[in-house]
C-alpha positions as CSV (number, residue, x, y, z in Angstrom):
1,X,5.7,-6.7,51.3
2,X,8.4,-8.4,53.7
3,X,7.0,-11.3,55.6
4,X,9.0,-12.2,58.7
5,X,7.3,-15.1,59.1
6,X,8.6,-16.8,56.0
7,X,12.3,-17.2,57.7
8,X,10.3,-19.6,60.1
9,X,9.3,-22.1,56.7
10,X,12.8,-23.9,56.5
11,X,11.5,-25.1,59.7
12,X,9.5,-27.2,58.5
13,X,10.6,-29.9,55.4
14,X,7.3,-30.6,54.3
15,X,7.0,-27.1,53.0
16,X,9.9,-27.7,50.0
17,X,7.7,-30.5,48.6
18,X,4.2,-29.7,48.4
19,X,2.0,-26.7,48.7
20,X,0.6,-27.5,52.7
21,X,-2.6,-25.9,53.7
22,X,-4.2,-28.4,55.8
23,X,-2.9,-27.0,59.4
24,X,-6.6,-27.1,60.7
25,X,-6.2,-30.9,60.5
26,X,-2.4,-31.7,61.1
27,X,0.4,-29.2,61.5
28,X,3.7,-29.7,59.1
29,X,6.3,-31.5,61.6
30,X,8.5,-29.4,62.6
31,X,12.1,-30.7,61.5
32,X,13.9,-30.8,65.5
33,X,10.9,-33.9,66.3
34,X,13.1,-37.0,64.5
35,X,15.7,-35.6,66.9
36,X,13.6,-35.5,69.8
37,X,12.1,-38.8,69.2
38,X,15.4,-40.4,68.9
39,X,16.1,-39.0,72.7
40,X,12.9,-41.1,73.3
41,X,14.5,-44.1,72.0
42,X,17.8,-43.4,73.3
43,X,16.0,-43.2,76.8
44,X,14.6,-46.1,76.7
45,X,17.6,-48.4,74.7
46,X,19.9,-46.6,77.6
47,X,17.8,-46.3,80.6
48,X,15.1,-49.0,80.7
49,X,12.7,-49.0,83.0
50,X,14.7,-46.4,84.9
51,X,13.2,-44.2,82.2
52,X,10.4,-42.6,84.3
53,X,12.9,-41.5,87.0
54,X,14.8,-39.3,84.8
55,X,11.9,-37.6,83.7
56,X,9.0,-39.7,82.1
57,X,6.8,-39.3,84.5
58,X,6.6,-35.8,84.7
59,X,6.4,-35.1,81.2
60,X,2.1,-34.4,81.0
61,X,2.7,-31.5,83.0
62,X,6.7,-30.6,81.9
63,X,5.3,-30.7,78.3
64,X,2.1,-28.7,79.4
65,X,4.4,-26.1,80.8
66,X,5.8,-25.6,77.0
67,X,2.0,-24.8,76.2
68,X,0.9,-22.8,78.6
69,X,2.2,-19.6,77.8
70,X,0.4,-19.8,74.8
71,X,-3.2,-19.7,76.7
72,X,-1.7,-17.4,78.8
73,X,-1.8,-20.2,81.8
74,X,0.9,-20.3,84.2
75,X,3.4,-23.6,85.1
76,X,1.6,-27.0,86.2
77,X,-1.4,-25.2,85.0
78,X,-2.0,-27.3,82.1
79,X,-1.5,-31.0,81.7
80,X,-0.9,-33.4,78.5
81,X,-3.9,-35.7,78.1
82,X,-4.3,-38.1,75.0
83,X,-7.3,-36.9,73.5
84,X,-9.7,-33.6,73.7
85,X,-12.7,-35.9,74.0
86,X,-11.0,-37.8,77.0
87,X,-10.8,-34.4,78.4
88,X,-13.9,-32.9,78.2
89,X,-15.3,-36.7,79.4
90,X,-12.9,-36.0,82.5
91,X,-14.0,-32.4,83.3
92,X,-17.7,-33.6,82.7
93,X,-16.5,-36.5,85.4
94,X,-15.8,-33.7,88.1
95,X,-18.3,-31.5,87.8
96,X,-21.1,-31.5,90.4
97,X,-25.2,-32.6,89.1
98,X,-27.9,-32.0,91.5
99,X,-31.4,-32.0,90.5
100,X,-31.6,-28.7,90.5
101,X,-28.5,-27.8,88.4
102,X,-28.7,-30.8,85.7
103,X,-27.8,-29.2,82.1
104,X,-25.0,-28.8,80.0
105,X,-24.6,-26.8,77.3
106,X,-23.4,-27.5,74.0
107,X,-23.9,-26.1,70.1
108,X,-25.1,-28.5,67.0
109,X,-21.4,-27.3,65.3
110,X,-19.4,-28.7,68.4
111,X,-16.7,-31.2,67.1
112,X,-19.1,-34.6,67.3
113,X,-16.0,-36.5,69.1
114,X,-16.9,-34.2,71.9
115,X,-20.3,-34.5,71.7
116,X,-20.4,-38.6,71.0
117,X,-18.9,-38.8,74.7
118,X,-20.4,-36.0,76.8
119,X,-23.9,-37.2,75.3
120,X,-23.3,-40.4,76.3
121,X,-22.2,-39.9,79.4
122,X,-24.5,-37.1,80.7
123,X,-27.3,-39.6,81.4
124,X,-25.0,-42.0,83.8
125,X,-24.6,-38.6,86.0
126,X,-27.7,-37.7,86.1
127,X,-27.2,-34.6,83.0
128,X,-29.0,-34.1,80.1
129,X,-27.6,-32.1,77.2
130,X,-29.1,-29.0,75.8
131,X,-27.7,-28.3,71.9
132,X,-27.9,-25.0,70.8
133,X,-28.7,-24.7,66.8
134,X,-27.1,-22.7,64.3
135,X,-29.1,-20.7,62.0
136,X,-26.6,-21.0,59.0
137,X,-24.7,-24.2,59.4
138,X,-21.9,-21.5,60.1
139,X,-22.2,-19.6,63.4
140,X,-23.8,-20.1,66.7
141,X,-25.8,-16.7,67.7
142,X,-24.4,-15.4,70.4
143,X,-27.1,-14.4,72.7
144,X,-29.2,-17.3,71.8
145,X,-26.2,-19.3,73.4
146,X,-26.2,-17.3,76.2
147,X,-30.3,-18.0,76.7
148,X,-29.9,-21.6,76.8
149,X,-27.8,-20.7,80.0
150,X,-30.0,-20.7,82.6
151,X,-30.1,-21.2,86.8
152,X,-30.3,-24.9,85.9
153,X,-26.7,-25.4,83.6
154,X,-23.9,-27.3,85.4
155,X,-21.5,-27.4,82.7
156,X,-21.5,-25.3,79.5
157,X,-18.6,-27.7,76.9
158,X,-18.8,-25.5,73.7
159,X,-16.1,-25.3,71.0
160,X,-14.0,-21.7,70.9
161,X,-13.7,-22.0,67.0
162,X,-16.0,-23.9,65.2
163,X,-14.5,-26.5,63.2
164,X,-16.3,-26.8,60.6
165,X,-16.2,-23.0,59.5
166,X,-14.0,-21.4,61.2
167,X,-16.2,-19.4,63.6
168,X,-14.9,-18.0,66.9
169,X,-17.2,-17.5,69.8
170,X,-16.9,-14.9,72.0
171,X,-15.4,-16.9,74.7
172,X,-14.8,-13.9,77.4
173,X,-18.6,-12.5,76.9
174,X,-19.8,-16.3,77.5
175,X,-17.9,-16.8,80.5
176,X,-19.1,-13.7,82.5
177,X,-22.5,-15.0,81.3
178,X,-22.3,-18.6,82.4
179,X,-20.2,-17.3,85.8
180,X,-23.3,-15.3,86.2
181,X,-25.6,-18.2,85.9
182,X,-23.8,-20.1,88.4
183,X,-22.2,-22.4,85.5
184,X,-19.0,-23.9,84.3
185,X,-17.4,-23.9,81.6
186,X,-14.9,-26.3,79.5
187,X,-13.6,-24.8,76.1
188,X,-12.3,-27.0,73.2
189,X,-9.9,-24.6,72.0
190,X,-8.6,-27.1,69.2
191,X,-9.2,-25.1,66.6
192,X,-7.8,-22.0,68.5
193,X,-4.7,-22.0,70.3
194,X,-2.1,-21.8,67.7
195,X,-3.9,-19.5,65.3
196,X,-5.7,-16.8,67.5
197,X,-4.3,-15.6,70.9
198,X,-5.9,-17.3,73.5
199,X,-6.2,-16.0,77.5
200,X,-7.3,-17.7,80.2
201,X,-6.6,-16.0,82.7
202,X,-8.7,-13.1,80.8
203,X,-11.2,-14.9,79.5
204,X,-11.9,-16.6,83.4
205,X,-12.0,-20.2,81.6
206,X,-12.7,-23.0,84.9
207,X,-10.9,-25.3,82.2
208,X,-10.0,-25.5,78.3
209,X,-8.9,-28.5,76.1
210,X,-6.8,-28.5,73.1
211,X,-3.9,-29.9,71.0
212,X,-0.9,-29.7,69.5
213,X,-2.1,-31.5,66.7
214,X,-3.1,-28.9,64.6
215,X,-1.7,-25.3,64.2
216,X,0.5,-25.9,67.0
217,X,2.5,-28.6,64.6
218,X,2.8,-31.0,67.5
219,X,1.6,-34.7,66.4
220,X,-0.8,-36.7,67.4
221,X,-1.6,-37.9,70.8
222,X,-0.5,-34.2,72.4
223,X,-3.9,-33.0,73.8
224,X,-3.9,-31.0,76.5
225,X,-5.9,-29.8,79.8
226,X,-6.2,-26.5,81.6
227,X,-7.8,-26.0,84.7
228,X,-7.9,-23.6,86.9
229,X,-6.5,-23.1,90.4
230,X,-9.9,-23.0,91.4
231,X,-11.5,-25.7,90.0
232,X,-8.6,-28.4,91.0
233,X,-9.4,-26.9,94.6
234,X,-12.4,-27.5,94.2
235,X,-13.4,-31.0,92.2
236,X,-11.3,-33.9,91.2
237,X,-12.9,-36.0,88.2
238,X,-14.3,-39.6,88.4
239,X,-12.6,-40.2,85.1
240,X,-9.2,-40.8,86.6
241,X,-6.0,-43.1,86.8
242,X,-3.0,-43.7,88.7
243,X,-1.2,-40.8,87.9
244,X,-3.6,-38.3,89.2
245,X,-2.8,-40.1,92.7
246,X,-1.2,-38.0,95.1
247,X,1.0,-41.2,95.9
248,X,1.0,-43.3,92.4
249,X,4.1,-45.6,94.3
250,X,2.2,-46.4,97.1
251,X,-0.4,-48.4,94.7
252,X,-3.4,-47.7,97.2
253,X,-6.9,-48.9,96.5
254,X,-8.6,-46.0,97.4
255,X,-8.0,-42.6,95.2
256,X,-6.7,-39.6,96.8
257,X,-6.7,-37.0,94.1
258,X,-3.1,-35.2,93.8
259,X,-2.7,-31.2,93.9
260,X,-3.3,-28.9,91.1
261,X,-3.1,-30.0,87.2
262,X,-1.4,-33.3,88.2
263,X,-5.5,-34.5,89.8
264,X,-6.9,-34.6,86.4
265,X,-4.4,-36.5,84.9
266,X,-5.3,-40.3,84.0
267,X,-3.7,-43.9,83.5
268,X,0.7,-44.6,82.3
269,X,0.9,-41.3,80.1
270,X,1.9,-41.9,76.2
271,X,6.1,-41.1,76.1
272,X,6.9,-41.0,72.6
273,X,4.1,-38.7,71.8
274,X,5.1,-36.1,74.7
275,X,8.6,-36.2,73.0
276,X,7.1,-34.8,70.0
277,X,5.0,-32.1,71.3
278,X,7.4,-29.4,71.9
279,X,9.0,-28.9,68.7
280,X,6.0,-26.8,67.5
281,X,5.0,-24.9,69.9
282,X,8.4,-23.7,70.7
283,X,8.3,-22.1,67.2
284,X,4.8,-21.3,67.4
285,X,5.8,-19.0,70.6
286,X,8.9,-17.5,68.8
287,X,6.6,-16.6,65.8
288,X,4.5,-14.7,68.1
289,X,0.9,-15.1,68.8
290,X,0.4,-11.2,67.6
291,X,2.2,-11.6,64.1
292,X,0.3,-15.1,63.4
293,X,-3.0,-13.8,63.8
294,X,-2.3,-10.8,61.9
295,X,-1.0,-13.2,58.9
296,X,-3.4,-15.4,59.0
297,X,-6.0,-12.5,58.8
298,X,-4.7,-11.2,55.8
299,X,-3.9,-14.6,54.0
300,X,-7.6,-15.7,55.1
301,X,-9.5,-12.5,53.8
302,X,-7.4,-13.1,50.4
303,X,-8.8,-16.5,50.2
304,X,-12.3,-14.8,50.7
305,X,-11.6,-12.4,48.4
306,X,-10.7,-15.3,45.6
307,X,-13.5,-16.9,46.6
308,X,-16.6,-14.1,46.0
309,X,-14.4,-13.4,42.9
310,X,-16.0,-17.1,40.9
311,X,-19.0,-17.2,43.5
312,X,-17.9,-20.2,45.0
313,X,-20.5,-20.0,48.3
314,X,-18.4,-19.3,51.5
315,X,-19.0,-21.5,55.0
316,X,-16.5,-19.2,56.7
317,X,-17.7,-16.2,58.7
318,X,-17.1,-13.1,56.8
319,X,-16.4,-10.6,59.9
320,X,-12.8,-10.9,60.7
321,X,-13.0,-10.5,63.9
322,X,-15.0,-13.6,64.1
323,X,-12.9,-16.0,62.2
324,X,-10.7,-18.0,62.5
325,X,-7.5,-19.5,60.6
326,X,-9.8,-21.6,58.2
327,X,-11.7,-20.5,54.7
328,X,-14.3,-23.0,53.6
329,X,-15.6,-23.0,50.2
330,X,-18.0,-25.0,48.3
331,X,-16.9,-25.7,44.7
332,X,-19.1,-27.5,41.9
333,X,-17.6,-31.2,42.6
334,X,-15.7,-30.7,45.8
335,X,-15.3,-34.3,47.1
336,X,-13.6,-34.9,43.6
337,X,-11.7,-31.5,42.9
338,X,-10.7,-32.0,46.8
339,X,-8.5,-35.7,45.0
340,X,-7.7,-33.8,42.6
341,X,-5.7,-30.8,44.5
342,X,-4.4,-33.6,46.5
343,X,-2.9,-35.6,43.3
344,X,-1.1,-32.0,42.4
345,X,0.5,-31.7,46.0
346,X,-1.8,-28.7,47.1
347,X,-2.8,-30.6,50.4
348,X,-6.4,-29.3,51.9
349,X,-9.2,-31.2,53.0
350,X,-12.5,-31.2,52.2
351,X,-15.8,-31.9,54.9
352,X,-19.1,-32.8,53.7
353,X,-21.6,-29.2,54.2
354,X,-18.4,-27.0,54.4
355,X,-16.6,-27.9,50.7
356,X,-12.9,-27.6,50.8
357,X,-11.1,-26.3,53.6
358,X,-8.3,-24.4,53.0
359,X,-6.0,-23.1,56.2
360,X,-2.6,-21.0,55.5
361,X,-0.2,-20.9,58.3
362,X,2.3,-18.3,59.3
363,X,4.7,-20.4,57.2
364,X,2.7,-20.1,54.2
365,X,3.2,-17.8,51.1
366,X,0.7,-15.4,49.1
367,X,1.6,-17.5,46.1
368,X,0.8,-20.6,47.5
369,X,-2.7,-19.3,48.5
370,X,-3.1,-18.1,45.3
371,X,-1.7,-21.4,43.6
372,X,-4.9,-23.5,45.5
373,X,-8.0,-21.3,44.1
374,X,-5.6,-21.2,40.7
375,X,-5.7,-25.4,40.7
376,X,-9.2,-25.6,41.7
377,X,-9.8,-23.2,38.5
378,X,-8.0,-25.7,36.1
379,X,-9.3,-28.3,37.4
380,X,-12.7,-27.5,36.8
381,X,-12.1,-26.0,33.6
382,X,-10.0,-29.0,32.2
383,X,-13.0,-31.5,34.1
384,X,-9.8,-33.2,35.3
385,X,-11.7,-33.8,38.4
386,X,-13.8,-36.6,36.5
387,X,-10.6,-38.8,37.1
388,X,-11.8,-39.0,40.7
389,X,-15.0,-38.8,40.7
390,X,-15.9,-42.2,42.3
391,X,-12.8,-41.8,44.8
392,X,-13.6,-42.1,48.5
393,X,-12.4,-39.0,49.9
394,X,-9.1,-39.0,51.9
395,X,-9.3,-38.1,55.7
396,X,-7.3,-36.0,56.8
């Protein structure tokens, strides 16, 4: 079978020395990003501090502009942020507690980043958190989410996919739901955007957080905000900074929150990391949202299918249509086999309760998703991961 997708791999240098299936933690770098942080450094070696005026400044929401179409968002919808957690912290920040409406919302399998800050800082506003379990340490049950919804939730800050197994949550079925209730709500679509098409204009989303770290190949520090039209009529966040002034220049001391995306900015945004941003999800976008789900369903059920074939015990949802681009498996040994893959340039990662996570790409081949579960066989077989047995696990 032809795969289109594979003319997109030369894209990406990484992919000529090492079998890379770790996407769900950091996308390949794109090979155009060395170029485009030189044009960082030439800007600033050239320009100085005259930098911002040619275009600095504007880049959280120029750059958001090169994401947006992927959510489906339209221009200065969506701004660049520096982390998820910072902007899930700022939505929390702007959104209204009374005594009658005081809960948000969350899932025990939200990304704990997320959940360190918004539990935190849901007391100093007068919040308190409601977590959702999961049954199976995979999914969250739908309508038991919906349940904990109530006349009484503010703010429902959920993850989209799950990143610990891969498992989507109806995100469309939840808004209506919370909309009904009278809630909000703030989706971490980290795992997400990049890998399964994403709509927020759909899905009626007030805001959704993500990044291009991930399956959208962008590099660290390229997190980004939605919000809707609505909402930044509406609020404007406590958690705030200069740039979200509607005159930054006039350095006032009282905070007059700018228009649209631009009010839920923060503080001096980080350059070099916005010049690396676009690269990926430029190609991400010529790939086509449509042709990288489909992939990654079919490399992702193959994985599943190696899997059940040596009863290695799945933490990946098994309906399709509810997961995402990630197969976790747990392997006799995982921490160590996970060192040992690692050592023989298959790059994966492995997370306590889940095993070893394994996350193809629409650059990835069929061999080299066979070539993981073919290593992790030798490996055991040959015990060859006794060598790292008492190695601390690498984070990625």
């Amino acid at each position: 079978m032809t795969d289109a997708l594979l003319a997109f791999r030369e894209e990406f240098p990484i992919l000529s020395t090492c079998t890379y299936l770790v996407s769900n933690s950091l996308g390949a770098m794109p090979r155009g990003v060395p170029g485009r942080l030189q044009e960082y450094a030439d800007a600033w070696r050239t320009h100085g501090v005259r930098a911002w005026a040619k275009g600095w400044w504007e880049m959280p929401v120029t750059v958001g502009d090169v994401v947006a179409p992927l959510i489906g968002a339209a221009p200065h919808e969506v701004g660049i942020v520096p982390t998820v957690t910072i902007a899930q912290a700022t939505v929390l920040s702007a959104v209204p507690i009374t005594a009658q409406r005081n809960e948000i919302v969350m899932t025990a399998l939200d990304f704990p980043s997320v959940r360190y800050a918004i539990e935190q800082l849901a007391p100093k506003f007068g919040a308190r958190v409601i977590v959702v379990p999961s049954e199976d340490g995979i999914s969250i049950d739908q309508q038991a989410l919906h349940a904990a919804i109530t006349e009484r939730t503010a703010l429902v800050c959920v993850s989209h996919v799950l990143f610990r197994s891969a498992y989507i949550i109806d995100a469309d079925a939840l808004v209506a739901h919370a909309h009904a209730q009278g809630a909000l709500v703030s989706l971490d679509a980290y795992h997400s955007v990049g890998v399964i098409p994403v709509d927020v204009k759909r899905s009626k989303v007030d805001f959704l957080a993500g990044g291009v770290l991930k399956w959208l190949c962008g590099g660290p520090g390229g997190c980004f905000l939605y919000a809707s039209p609505a909402m930044s009529e509406r609020l404007a966040p406590a958690l705030t900074g200069w740039q979200a002034h509607k005159r930054p220049f006039a350095f006032d001391t009282t905070m007059e929150p700018a228009d649209g995306i631009w009010r839920w900015l923060g503080g001096t945004p980080t350059v070099p990391s916005l010049y690396a941003a676009t690269e990926g999800p430029r190609i991400v976008r010529a790939a086509g949202m449509a042709q990288v789900r489909a992939k990654s369903l079919r490399q992702t059920a193959l994985l599943v299918e190696l899997a059940d074939a040596r009863g290695y015990r799945l933490t990946a949802p098994r309906d399709p249509s509810r997961r995402g681009g990630t197969i976790a498996f747990d392997v006799p040994h995982a921490a160590a086999v996970a060192q040992a893959l690692l050592a023989r340039d298959v790059v994966i990662d492995f997370r306590p309760g889940a095993g070893i996570r394994v996350a193809p790409h629409f650059y990835t081949t069929d061999d080299e998703v066979r070539r993981v579960v073919g290593e992790i066989d030798d490996i055991l077989a040959t015990d060859a991961w006794k060598a790292f047995a008492d190695t601390r696990p690498t984070v990625t």
